[in-house]
Backbone as CSV, one residue per row, in Angstrom:
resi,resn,N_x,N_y,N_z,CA_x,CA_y,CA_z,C_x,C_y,C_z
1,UNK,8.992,23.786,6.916,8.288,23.331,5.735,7.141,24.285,5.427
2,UNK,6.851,24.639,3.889,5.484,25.085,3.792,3.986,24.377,3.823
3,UNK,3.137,25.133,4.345,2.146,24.660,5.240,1.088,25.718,4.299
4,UNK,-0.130,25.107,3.976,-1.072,25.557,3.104,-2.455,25.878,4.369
5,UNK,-2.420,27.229,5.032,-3.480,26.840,6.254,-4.937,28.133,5.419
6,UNK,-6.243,27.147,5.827,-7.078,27.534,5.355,-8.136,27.664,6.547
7,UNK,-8.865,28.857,6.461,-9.558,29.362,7.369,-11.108,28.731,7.469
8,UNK,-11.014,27.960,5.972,-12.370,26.876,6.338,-12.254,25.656,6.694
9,UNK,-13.084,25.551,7.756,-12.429,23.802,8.462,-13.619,23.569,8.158
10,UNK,-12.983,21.993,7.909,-13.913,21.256,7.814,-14.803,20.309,9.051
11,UNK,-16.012,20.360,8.637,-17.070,20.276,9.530,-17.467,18.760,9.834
12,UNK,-17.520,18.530,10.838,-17.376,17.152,11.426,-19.419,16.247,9.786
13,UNK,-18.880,15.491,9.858,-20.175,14.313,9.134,-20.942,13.367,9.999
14,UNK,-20.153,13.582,11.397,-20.531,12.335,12.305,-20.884,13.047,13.515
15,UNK,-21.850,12.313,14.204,-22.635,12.800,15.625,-22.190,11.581,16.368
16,UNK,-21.718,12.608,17.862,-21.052,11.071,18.978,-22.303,10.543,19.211
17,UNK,-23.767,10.891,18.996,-24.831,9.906,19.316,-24.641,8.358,18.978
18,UNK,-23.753,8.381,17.696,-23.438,7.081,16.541,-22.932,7.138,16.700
19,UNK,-21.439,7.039,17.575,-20.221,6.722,18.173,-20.257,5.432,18.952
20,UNK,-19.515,4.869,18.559,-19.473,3.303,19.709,-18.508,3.486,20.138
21,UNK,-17.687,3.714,21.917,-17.148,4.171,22.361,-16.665,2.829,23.380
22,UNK,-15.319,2.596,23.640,-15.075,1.414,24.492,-14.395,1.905,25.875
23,UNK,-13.986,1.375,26.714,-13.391,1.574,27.976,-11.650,1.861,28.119
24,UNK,-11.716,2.167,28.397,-9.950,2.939,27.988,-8.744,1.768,28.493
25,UNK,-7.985,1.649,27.401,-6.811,1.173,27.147,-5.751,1.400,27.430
26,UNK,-4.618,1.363,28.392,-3.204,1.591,28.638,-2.564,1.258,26.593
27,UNK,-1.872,2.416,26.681,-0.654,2.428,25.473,0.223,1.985,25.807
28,UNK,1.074,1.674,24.942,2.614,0.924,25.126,3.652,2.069,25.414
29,UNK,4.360,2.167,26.301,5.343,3.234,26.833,6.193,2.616,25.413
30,UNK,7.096,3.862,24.547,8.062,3.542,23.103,9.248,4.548,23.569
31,UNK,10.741,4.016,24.650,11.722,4.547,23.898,12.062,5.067,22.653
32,UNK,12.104,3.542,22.223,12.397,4.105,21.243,11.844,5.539,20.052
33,UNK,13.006,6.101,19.436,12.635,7.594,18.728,12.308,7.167,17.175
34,UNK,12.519,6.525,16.812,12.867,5.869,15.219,11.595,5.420,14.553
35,UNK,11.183,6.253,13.578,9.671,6.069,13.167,9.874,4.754,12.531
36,UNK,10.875,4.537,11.742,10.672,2.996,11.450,11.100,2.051,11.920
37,UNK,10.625,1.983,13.164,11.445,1.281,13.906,10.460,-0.186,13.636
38,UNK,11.209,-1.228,13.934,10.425,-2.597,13.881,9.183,-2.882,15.067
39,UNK,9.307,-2.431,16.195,8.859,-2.363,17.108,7.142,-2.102,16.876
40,UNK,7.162,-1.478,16.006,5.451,-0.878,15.724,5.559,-2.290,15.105
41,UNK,5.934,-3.102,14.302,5.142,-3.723,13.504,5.080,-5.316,13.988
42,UNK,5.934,-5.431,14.997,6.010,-6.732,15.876,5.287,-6.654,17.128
43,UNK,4.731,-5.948,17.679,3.966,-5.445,18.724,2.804,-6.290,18.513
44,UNK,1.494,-6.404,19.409,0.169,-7.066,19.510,-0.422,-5.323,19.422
45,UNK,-1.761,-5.866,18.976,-2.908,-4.834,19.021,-3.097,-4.629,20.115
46,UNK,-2.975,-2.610,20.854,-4.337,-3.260,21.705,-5.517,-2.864,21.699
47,UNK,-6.120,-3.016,20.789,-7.262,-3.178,20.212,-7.659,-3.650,19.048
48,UNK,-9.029,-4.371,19.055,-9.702,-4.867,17.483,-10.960,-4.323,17.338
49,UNK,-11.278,-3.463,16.131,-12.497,-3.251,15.529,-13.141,-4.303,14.965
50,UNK,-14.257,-4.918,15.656,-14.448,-6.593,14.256,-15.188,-5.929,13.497
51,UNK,-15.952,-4.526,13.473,-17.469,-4.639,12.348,-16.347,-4.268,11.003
52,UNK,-15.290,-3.391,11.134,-14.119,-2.935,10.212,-12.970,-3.430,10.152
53,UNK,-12.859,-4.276,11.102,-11.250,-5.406,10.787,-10.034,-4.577,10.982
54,UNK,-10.661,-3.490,11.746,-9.574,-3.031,12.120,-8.612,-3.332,13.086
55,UNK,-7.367,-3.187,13.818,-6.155,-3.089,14.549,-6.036,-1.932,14.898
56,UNK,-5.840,-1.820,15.995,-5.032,-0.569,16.768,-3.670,-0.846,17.712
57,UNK,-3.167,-0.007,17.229,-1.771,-0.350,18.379,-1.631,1.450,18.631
58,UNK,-1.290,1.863,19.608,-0.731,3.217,20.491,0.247,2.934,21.290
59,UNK,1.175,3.565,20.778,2.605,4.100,21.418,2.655,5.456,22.196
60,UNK,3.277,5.680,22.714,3.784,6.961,23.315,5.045,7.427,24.152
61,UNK,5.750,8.125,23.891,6.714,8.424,24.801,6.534,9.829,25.484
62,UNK,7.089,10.498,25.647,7.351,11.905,26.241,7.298,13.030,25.220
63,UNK,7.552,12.209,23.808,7.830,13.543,22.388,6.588,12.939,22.001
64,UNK,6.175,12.222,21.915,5.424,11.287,20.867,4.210,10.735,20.635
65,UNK,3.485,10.525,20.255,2.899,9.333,19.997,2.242,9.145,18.768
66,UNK,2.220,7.903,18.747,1.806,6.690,17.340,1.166,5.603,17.358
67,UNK,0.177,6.121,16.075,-1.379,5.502,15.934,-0.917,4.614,14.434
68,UNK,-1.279,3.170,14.772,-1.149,2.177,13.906,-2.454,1.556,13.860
69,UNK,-3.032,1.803,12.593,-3.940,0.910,12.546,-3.865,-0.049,10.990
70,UNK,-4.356,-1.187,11.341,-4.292,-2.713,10.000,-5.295,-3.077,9.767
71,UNK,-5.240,-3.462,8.542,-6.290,-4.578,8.674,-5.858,-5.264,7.253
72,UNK,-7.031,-6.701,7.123,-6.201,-7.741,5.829,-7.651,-7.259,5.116
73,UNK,-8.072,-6.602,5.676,-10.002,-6.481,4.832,-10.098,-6.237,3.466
74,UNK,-9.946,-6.406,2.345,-9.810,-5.875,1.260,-11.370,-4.685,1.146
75,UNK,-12.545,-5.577,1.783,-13.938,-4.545,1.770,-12.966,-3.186,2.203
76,UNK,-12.607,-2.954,4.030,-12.290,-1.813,4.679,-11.135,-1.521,3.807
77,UNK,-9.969,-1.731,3.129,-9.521,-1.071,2.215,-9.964,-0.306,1.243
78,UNK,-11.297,-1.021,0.744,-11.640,-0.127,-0.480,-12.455,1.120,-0.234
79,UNK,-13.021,0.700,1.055,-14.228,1.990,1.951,-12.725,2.913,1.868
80,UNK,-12.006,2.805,2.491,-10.634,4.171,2.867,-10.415,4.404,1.729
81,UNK,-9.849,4.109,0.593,-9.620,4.166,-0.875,-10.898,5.201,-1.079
82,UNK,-11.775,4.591,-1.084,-13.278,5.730,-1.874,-13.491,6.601,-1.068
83,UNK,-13.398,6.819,0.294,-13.794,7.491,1.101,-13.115,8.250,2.330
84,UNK,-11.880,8.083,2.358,-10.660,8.839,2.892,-10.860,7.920,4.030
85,UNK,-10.220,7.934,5.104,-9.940,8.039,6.982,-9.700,9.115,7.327
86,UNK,-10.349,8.594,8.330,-10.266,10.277,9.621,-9.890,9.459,10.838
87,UNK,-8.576,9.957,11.338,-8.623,9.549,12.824,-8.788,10.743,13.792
88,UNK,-9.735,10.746,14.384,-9.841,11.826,15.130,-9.315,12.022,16.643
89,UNK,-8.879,13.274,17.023,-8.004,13.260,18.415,-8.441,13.562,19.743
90,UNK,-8.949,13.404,20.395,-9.818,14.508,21.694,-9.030,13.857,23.068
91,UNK,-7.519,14.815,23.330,-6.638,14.829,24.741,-7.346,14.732,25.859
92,UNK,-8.834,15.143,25.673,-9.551,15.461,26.859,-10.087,14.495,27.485
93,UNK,-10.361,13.176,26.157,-11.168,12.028,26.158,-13.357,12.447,26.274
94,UNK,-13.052,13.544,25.819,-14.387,13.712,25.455,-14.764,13.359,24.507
95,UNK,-14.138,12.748,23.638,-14.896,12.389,22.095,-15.505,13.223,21.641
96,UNK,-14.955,14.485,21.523,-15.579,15.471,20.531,-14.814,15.605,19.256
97,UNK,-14.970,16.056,18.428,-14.497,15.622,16.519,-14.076,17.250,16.557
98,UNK,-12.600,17.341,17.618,-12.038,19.021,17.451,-10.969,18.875,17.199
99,UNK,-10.071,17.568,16.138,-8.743,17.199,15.864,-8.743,16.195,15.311
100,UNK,-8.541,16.392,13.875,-8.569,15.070,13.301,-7.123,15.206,11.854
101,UNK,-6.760,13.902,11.570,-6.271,13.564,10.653,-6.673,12.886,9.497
102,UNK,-7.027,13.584,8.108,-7.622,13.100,6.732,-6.414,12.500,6.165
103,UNK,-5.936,10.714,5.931,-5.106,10.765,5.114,-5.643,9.170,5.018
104,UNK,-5.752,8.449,3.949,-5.319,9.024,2.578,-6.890,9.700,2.176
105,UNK,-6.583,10.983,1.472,-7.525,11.445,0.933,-8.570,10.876,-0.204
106,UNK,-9.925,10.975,0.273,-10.764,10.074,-0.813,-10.130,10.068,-2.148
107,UNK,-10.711,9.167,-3.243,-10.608,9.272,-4.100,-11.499,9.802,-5.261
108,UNK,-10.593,10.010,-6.361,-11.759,11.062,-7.347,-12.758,9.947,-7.676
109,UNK,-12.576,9.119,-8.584,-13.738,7.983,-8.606,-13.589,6.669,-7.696
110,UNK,-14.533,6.503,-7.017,-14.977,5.403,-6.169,-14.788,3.910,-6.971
111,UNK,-14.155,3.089,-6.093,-14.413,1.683,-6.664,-15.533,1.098,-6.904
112,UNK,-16.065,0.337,-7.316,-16.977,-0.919,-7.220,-16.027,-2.117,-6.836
113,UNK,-16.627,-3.026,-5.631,-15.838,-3.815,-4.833,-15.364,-4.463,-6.103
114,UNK,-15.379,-5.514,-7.578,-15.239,-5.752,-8.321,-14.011,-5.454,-9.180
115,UNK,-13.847,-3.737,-9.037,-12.770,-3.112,-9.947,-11.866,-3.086,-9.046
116,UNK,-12.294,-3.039,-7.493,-11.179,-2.895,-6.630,-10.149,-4.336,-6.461
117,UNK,-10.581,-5.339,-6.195,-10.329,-6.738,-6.259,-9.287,-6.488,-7.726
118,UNK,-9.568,-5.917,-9.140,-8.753,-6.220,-10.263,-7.675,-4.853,-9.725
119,UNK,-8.159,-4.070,-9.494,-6.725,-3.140,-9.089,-5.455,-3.673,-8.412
120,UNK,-6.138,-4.148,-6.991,-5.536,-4.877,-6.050,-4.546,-6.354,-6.870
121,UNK,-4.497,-6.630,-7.392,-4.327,-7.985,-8.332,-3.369,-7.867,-9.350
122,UNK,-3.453,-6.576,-10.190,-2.470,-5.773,-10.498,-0.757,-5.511,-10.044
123,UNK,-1.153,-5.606,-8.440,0.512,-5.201,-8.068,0.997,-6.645,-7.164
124,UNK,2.478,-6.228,-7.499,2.960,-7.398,-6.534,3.059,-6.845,-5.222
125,UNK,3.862,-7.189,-3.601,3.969,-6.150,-2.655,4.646,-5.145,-2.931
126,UNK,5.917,-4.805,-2.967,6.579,-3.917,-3.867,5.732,-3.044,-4.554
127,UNK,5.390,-3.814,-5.487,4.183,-2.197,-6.382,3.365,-1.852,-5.634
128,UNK,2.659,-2.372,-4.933,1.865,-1.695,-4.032,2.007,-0.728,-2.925
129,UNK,3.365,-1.131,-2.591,3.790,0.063,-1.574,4.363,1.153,-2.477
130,UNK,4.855,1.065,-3.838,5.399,2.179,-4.576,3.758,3.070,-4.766
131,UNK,2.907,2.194,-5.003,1.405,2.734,-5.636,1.011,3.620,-4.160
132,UNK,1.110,2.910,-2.706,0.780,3.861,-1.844,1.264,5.145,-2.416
133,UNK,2.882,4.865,-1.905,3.814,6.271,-2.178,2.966,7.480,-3.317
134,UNK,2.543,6.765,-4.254,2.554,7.336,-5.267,1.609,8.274,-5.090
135,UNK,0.358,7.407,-4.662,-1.381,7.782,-5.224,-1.525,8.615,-3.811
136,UNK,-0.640,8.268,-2.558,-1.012,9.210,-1.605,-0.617,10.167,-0.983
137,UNK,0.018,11.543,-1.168,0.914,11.922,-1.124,0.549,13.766,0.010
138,UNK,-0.638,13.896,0.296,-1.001,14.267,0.763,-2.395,14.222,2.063
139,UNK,-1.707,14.703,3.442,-2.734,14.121,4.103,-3.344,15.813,4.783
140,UNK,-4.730,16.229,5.602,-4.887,17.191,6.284,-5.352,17.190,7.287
141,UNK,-4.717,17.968,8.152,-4.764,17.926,9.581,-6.177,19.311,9.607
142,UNK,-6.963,19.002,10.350,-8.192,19.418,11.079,-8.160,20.175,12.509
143,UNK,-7.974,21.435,12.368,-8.158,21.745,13.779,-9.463,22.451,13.824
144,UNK,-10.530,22.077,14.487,-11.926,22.814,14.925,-11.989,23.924,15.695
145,UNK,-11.002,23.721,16.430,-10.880,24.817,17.561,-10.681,26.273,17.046
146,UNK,-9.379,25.752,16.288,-8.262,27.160,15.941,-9.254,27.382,14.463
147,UNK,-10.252,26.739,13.812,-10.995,27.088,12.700,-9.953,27.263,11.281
148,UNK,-8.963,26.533,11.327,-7.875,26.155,10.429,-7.850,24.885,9.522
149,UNK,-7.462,24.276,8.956,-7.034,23.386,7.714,-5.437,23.445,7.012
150,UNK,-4.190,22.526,7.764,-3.377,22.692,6.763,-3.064,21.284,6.023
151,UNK,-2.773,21.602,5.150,-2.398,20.768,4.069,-0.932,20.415,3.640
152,UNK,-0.495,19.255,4.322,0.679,18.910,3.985,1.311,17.736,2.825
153,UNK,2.393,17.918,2.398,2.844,16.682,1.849,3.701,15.877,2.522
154,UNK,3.244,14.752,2.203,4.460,13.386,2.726,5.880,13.452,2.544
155,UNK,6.038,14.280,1.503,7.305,14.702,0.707,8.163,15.430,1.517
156,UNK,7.816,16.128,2.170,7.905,16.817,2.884,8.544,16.999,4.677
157,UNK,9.740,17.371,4.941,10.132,16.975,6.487,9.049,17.668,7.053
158,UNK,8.768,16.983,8.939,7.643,17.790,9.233,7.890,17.318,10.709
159,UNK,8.450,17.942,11.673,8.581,17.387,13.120,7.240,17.406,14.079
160,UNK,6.604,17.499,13.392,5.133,17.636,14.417,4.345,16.450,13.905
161,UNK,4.474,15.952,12.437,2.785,15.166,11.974,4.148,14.153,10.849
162,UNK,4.170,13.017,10.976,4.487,11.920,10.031,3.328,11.054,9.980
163,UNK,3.444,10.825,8.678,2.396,9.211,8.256,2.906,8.355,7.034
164,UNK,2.720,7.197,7.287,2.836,6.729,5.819,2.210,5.289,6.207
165,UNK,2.047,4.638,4.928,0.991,3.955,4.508,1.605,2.634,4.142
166,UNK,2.150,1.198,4.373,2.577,0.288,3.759,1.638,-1.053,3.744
167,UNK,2.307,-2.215,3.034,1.881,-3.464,2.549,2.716,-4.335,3.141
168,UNK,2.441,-5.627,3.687,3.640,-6.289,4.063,3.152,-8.061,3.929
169,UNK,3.784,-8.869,3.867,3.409,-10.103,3.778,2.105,-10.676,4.765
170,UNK,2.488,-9.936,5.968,0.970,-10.057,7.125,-0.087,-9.341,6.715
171,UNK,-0.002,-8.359,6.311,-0.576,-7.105,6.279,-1.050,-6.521,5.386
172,UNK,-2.120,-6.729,4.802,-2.724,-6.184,3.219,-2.426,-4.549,3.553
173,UNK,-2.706,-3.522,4.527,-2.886,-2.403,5.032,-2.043,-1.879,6.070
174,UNK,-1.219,-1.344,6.223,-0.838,-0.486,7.293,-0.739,1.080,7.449
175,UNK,-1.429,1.212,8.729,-1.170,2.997,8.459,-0.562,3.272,9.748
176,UNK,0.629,4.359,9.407,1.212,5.095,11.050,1.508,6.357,10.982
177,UNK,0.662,7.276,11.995,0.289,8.212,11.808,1.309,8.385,13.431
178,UNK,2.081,9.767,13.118,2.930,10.146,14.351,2.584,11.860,14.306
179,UNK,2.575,11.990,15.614,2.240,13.552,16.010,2.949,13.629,17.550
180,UNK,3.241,15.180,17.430,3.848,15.227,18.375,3.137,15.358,19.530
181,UNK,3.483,15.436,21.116,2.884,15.506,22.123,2.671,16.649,22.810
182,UNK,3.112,17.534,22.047,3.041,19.110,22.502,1.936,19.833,20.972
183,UNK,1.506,18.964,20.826,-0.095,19.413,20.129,-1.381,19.119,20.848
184,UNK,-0.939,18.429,22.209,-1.693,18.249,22.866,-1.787,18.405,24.138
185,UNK,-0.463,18.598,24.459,-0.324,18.177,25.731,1.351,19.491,26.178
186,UNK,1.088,20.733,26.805,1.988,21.356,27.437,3.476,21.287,28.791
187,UNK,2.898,20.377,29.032,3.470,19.795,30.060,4.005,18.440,30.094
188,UNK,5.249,17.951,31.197,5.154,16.462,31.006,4.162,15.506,31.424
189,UNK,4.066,14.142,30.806,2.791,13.711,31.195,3.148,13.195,32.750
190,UNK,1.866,13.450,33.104,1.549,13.193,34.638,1.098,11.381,35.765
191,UNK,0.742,11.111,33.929,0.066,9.777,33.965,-1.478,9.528,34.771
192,UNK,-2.071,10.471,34.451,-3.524,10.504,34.264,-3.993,10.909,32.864
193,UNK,-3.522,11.136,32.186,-3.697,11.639,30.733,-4.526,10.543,29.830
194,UNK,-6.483,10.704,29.744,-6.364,9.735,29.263,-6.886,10.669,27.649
195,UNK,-6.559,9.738,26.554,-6.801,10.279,25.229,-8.249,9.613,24.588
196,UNK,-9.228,9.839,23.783,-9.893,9.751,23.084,-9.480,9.460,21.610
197,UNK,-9.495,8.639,20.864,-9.075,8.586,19.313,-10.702,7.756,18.897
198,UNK,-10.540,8.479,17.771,-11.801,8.097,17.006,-11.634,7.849,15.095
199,UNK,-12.398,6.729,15.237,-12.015,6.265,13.377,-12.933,6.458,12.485
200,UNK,-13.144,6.924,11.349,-14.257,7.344,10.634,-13.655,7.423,9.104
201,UNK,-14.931,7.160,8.308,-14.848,7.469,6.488,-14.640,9.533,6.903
202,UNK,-13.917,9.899,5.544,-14.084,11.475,6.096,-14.791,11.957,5.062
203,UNK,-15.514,10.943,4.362,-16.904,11.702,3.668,-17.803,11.012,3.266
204,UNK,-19.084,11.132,2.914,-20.205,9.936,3.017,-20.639,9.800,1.916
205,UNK,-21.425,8.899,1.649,-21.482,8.034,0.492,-22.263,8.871,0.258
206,UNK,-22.807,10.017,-0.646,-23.835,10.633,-0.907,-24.121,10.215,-2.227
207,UNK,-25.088,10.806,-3.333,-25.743,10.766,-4.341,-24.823,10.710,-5.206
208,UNK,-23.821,11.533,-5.410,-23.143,12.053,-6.356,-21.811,10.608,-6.234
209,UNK,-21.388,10.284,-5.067,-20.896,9.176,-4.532,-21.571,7.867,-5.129
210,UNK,-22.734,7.345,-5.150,-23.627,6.432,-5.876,-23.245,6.375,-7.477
211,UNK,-24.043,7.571,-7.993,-24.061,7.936,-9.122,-22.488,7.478,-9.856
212,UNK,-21.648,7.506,-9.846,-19.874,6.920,-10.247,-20.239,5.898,-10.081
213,UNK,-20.774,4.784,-9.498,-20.654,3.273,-9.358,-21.374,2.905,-10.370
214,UNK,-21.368,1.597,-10.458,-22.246,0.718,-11.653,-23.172,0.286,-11.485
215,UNK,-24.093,0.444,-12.058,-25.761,0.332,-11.849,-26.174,-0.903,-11.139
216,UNK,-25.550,-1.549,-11.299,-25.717,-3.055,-10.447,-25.100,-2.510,-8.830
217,UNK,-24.592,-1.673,-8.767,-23.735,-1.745,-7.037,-24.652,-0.340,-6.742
218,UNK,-25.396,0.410,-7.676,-26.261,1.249,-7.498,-27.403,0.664,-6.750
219,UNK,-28.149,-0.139,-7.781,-28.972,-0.720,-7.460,-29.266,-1.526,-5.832
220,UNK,-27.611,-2.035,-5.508,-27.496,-2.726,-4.313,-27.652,-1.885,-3.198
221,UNK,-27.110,-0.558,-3.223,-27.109,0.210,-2.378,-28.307,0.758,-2.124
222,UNK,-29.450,0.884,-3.334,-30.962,1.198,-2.622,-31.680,0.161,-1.383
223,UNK,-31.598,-0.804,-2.384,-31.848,-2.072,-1.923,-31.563,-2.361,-0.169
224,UNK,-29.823,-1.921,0.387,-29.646,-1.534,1.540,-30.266,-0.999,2.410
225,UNK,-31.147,0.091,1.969,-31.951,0.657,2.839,-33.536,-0.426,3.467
226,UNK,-33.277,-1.139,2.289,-34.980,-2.091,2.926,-34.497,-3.016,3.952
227,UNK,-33.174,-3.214,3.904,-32.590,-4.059,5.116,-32.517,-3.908,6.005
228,UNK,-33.040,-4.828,7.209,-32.343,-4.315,8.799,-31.305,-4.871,9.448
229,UNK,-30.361,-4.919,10.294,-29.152,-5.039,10.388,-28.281,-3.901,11.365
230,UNK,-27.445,-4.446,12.184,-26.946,-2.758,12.641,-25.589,-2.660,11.836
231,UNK,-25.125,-2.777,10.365,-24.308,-2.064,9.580,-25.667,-1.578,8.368
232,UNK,-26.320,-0.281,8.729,-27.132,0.429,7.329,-26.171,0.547,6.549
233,UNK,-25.281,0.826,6.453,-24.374,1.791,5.373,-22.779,0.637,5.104
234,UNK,-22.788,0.009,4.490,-21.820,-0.854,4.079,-20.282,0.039,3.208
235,UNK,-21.167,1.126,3.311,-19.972,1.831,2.240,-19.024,2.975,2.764
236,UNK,-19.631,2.928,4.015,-18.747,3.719,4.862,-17.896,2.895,6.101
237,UNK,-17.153,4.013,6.687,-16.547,3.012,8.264,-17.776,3.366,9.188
238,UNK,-17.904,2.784,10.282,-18.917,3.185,11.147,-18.164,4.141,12.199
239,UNK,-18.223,5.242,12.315,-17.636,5.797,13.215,-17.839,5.535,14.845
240,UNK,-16.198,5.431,15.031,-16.109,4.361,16.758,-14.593,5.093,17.133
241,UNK,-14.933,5.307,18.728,-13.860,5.783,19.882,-13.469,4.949,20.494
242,UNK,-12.106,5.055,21.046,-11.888,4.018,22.006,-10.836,5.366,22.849
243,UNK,-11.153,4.903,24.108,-9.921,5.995,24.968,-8.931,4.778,25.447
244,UNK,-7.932,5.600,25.348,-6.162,5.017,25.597,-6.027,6.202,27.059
245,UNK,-4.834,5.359,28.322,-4.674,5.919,29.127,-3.236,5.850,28.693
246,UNK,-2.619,7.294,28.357,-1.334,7.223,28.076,-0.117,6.630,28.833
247,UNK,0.927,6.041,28.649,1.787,5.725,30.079,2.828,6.542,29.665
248,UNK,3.373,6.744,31.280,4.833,6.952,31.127,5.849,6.040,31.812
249,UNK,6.878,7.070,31.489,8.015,5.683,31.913,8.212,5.272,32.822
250,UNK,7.753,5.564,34.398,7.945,5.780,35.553,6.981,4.394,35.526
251,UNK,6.254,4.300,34.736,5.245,3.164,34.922,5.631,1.810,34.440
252,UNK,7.203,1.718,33.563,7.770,0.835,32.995,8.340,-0.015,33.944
């Protein structure tokens, strides 16, 4: 496939100082090869974000692994909508921001929670998963290391990086992001392998970000700052790690 690689990477927005970081998680060992397989979507979490309503589920096999995250939040929908996701990768479990995945890419104008609610309202499930398809069609992979940026489409076959984005009767949100295991990992796993993944907005609510909203959700957002609380920033995700201890099959 063609691959759009750019020599300016993009530069992390977040410091692990503001990282909320949890105790590491065993993944689900996945025979199965079949990205759509039912299995991702009948599975338990193992993990919950409550400040973002998020879900995590991690798979892995020997080729593989796959990052599912949900939520019914319509708020954390509209933060990803205005403000992209970043899941970020660190094999090492250092939680450093040297591998990440941008998809779905922000949007050109930002919601007001208000317009988002009438968007949302708009589709039945069906349209909404055609509207994913539609509106998201490109995601970019982040490497810090190699000082690269490529840019792929969904459209696109790609044996290293799948994602896509659905709606389901449980599920206002689903995202599954698949990468291969030899982007990380040279060897077979040993089963000490533990991983670092990290969740984040992949750009911040700045001025120019404000300025598009409506003077009333303007207004709210100054107002935010006189508040105390540990969510300051309502308009972003709060950026948070959790380490997964990969399994293998030997462990099944």
């Amino acid at each position: 496939m063609s691959r759009i690689v750019q020599f300016t990477f993009l530069v992390s927005l977040f410091t692990l100082n503001s990282c909320t970081v949890k105790n590491q998680i065993s993944t689900y060992w996945q025979n199965e090869r079949n990205f759509n397989s039912e299995i991702y979507s009948t599975t338990e979490a193992n993990y919950y974000n409550a400040e973002d309503q998020i879900s995590v589920k991690v798979f892995n096999n020997d080729k593989f692994i796959d990052i599912i995250l949900e939520t019914n939040s319509t708020n954390t929908l509209r933060k990803i909508y205005n403000l992209g996701l970043s899941i970020w990768i660190d094999p090492e479990a250092k939680l450093q921001n040297n591998f990440a995945i941008n998809f779905p890419m922000p949007a050109e104008f930002p919601f007001t929670e208000e317009k988002f609610e009438n968007y949302l309202s708009r589709f039945s499930l069906t349209e909404l998963n055609e509207e994913f398809w539609d509106r998201f069609q490109l995601f970019e992979v982040v490497n810090a290391k190699k000082n690269e940026s490529l840019s792929i489409s969904t459209l696109q076959e790609d044996d290293t990086y799948q994602v896509k984005l659905s709606s389901k009767n449980e599920v206002l949100f689903s995202y599954h992001l698949r990468i291969a295991m030899s982007e990380f990992y040279s060897k077979n796993l040993s089963g000490n392998e533990i991983i670092g993944i990290g969740v984040a907005s992949v750009n911040e609510a700045n001025e120019e970000y404000y300025s598009a909203l409506s003077s009333k959700e303007y207004i709210n957002k100054r107002m935010e700052r006189l508040k105390a609380g540990t969510n300051q920033n309502p308009y972003e995700l709060a950026e948070w790690w959790v380490k997964f201890k990969l399994s293998t099959e030997s462990e099944q």
